[in-house]
C-alpha positions in Angstrom: 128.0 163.4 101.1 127.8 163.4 104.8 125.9 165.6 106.7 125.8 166.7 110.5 122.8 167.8 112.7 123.0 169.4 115.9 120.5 168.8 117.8 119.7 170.6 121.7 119.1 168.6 124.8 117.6 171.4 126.6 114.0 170.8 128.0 113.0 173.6 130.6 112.1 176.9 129.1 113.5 179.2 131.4 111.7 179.7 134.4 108.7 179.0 133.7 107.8 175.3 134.1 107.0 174.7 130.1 108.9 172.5 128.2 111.1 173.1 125.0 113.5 171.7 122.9 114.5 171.7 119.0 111.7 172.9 116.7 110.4 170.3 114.8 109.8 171.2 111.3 113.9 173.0 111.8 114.8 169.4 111.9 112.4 167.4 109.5 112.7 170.0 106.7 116.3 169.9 106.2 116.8 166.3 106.9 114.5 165.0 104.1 116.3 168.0 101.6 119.6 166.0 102.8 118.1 162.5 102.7 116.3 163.5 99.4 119.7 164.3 97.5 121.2 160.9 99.1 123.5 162.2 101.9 124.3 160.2 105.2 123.1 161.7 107.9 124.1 161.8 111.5 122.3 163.0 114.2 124.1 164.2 117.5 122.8 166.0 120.5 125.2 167.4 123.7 123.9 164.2 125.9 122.9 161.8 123.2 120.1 159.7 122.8 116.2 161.1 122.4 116.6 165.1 122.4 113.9 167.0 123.6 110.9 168.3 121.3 109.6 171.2 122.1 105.5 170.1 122.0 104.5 173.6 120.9 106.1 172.2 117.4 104.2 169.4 117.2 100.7 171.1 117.6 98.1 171.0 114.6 98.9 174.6 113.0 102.9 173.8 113.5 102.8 170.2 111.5 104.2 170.3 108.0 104.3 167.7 105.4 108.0 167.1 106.2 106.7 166.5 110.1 104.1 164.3 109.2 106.4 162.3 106.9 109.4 162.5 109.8 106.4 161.4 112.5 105.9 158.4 110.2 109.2 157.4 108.9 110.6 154.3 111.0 114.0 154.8 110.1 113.9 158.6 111.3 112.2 158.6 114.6 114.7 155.7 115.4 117.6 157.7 114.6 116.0 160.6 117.1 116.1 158.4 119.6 119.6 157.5 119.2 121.5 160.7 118.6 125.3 160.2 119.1 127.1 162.4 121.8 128.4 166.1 120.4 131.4 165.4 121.8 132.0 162.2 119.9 131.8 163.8 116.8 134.6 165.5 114.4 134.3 167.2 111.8 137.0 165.4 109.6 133.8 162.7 109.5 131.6 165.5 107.8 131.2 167.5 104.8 128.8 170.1 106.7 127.2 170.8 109.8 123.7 171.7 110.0 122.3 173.3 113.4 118.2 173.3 113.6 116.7 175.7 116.0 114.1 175.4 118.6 114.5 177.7 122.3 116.5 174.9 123.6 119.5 176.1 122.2 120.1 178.9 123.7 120.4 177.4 127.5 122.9 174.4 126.0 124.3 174.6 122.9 125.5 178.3 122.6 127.8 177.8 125.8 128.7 174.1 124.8 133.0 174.2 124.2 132.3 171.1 121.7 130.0 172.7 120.0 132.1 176.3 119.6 135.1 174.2 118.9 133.1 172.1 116.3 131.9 175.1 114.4 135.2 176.8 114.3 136.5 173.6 113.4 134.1 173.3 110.3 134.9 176.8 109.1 138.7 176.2 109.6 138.5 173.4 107.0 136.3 175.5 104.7 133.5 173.3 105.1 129.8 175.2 105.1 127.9 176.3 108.6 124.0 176.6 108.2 121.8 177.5 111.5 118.4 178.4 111.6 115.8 180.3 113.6 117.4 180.5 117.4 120.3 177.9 116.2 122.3 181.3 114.7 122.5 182.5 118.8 124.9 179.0 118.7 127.3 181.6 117.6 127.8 184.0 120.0 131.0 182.2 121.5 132.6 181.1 118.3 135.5 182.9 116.8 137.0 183.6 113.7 140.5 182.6 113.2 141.7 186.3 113.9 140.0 185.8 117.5 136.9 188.2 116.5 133.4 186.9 116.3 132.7 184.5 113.8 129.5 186.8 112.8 131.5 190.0 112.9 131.4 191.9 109.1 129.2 189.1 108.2 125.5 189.0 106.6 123.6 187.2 108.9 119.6 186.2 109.8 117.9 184.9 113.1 114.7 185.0 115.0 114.1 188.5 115.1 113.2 190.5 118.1 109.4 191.1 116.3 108.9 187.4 116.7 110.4 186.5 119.8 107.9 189.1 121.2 105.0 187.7 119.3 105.4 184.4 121.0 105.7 186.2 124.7 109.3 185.3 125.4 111.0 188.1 125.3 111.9 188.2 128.7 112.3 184.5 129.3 115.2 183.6 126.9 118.8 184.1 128.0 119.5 187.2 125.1 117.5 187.7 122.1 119.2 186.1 118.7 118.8 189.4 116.7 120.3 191.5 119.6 123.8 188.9 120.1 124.3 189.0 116.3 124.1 193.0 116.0 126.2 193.6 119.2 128.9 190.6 117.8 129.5 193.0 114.8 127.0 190.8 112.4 125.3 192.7 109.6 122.1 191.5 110.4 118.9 191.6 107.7 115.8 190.2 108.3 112.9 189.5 105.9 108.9 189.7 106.8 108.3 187.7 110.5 107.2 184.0 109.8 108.3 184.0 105.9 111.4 182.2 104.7 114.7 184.6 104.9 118.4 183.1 104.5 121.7 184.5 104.1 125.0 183.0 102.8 127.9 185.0 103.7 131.3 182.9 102.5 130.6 179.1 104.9 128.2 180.9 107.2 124.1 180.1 106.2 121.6 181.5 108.1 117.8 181.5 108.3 115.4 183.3 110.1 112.6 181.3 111.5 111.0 177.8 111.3 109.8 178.6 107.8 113.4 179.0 106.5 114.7 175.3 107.5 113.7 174.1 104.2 115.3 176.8 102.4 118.5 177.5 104.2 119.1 173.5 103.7 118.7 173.4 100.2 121.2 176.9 99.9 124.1 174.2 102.2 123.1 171.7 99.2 124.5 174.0 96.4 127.0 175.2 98.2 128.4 171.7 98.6 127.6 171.2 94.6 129.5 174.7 94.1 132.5 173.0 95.6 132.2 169.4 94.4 
């Protein structure tokens, strides 16, 4: 089993002079569910190398034991550092594609044509889609093969609109996650704010916030069994 991870390499959080990036825990959580069940993973970011970590997710009340075991793991930290260009990647290589969140994507990744074409390339080959927290806005631009939305008449979860305004960037991101996947024609749920919520509609996983990385990996994992 091979497995994908998108990673942002967006740093500047909007306008206001703070960094961000990918969400830690989004991308430790998953990885060691992957790692743990013996997969290959590959790590790929739009302009390759060390992606950006947004340092709010490396604060004290953020850190996980996944974080602390990703912070420590060798092997890990030197495959960060290295991630392979997004548009060197294909998905013929892959059996899934995993998107962790983190504000950074919105700014990058949701306008990126390899990353659209990489998604719709996935689905196209009925291979399973899983994004989490802001990584579901990823979809706004990507189409079903019937030219609609991607998201459109499907169950879907993001960052909701409750917890973009509890962390006071509301009006700094590009569009709220919630928001794009209503207006796209998404059925969107949502679960309590900060608790794990994920959806599986047909190839296209979903989870709501960081706490639903761990979760929404280990629903890709038995979809991939399911399949086997």
């Amino acid at each position: 089993m091979k497995v994908l991870m998108v990673l942002t390499s967006h740093d500047q959080l909007g306008n206001t002079g703070q960094k961000t990036g990918f969400w830690l825990e989004e991308l430790a959580a998953p990885y060691y569910v992957f790692k743990d069940a013996g997969a290959e993973i590959v790590l790929a970011s739009p302009l390759g190398g060390q992606p950006p970590l947004d340092p709010k997710s490396n604060e004290p009340m953020f850190q996980t034991e996944q974080t602390r075991r990703f912070e420590q793991d060798a092997d890990a930290t030197a495959q960060l550092a290295s991630t392979v260009r997004l548009d060197t990647v294909s998905q013929a290589d892959f059996d899934t594609v995993f998107y962790p969140g983190g504000h950074g994507p919105l700014w990058d990744l949701v306008a990126d044509q390899h990353s659209v074409a990489l998604i719709e390339s996935f689905i196209a080959a009925d291979k399973p889609v899983a994004l989490v927290c802001h990584a579901p806005g990823v979809l706004r631009d990507v189409k079903a093969a019937d030219g609609r939305p991607l998201v459109a008449g499907k169950q879907v979860t993001g960052f909701t609109n409750s917890e973009e305004a509890a962390v006071g960037l509301t009006d700094i991101v590009p569009f709220l996650v919630e928001d794009m996947l209503v207006a796209n024609g998404g059925a969107y749920t949502k679960g309590d704010d900060w608790g794990s919520y994920v959806v599986a509609d047909g190839l296209l996983i979903t989870g709501q916030n960081p706490a639903s990385s761990e979760e929404a990996a280990k629903v890709l994992l038995s979809h991939l069994a399911a399949k086997a």
